[in-house]
C-alpha positions as CSV (number, residue, x, y, z in Angstrom):
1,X,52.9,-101.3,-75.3
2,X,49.1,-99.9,-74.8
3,X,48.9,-98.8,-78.1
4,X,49.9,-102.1,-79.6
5,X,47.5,-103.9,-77.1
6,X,44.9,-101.7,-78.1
7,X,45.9,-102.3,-81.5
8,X,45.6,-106.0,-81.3
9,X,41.9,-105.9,-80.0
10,X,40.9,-103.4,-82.2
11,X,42.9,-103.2,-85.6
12,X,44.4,-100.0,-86.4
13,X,47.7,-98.6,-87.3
14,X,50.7,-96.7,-85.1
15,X,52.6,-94.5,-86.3
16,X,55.8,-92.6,-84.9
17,X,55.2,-88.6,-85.1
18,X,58.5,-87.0,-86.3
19,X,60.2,-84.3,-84.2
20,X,58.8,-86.0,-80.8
21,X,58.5,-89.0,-78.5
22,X,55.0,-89.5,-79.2
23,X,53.1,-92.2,-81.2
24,X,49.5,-91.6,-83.0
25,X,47.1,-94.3,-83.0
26,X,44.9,-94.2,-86.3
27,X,41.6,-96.3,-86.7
28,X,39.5,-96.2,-89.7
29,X,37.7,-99.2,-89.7
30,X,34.0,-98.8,-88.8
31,X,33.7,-102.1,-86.9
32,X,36.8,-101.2,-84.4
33,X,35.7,-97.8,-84.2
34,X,32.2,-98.7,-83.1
35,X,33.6,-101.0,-80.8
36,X,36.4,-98.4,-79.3
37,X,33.2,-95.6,-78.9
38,X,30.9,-98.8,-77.3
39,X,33.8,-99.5,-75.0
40,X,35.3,-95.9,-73.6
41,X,31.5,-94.7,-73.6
42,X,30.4,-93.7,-69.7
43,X,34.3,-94.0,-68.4
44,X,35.3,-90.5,-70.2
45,X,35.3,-87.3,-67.1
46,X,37.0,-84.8,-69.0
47,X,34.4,-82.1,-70.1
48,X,36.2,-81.4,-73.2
49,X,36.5,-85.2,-74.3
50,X,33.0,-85.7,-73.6
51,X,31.6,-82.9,-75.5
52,X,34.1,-85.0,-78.8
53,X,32.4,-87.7,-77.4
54,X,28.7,-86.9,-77.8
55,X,29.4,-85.4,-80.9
56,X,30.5,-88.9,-82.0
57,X,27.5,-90.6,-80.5
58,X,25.4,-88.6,-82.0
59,X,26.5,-89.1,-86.0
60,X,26.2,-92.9,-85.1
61,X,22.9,-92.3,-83.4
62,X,24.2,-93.7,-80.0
63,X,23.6,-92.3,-76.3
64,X,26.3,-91.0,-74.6
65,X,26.4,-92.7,-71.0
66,X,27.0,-90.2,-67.8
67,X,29.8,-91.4,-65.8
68,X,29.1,-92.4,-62.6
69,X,29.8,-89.7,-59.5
70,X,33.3,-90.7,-57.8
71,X,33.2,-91.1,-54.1
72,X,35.4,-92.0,-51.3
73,X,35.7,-95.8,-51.9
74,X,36.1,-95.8,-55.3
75,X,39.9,-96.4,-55.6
């Protein structure tokens, strides 16, 4: 149900991946993917995912935004 909410704001296509319960989410379309990297930019912790991230921002000549430390109150 997120992927086809995602999919509604966004555009896209979902596909089933044979052999497991899994779904793949594929965007291709500049506009939604601009859109996705504007949105998810600065919420992203994982180191990894981050360094895709950057990588990313940098071949569409955007900033990528730090996240903001996590502290006691935050949940």
């Amino acid at each position: 149900m997120l992927l086809e909410d995602i999919k509604s704001k966004l555009g896209g296509s979902i596909y089933k991946t044979s052999g497991a319960k899994a779904y793949k989410y594929q965007l291709s379309n500049l506009k939604g993917l601009m859109d996705l990297v504007l949105r998810i930019n600065g919420l992203i912790r994982n180191p990894i995912r981050m360094l895709q991230l950057d990588k990313v921002c940098k071949h569409y000549g955007l900033l990528l935004k730090v996240p903001n430390k996590l502290t006691y109150n935050n949940g």
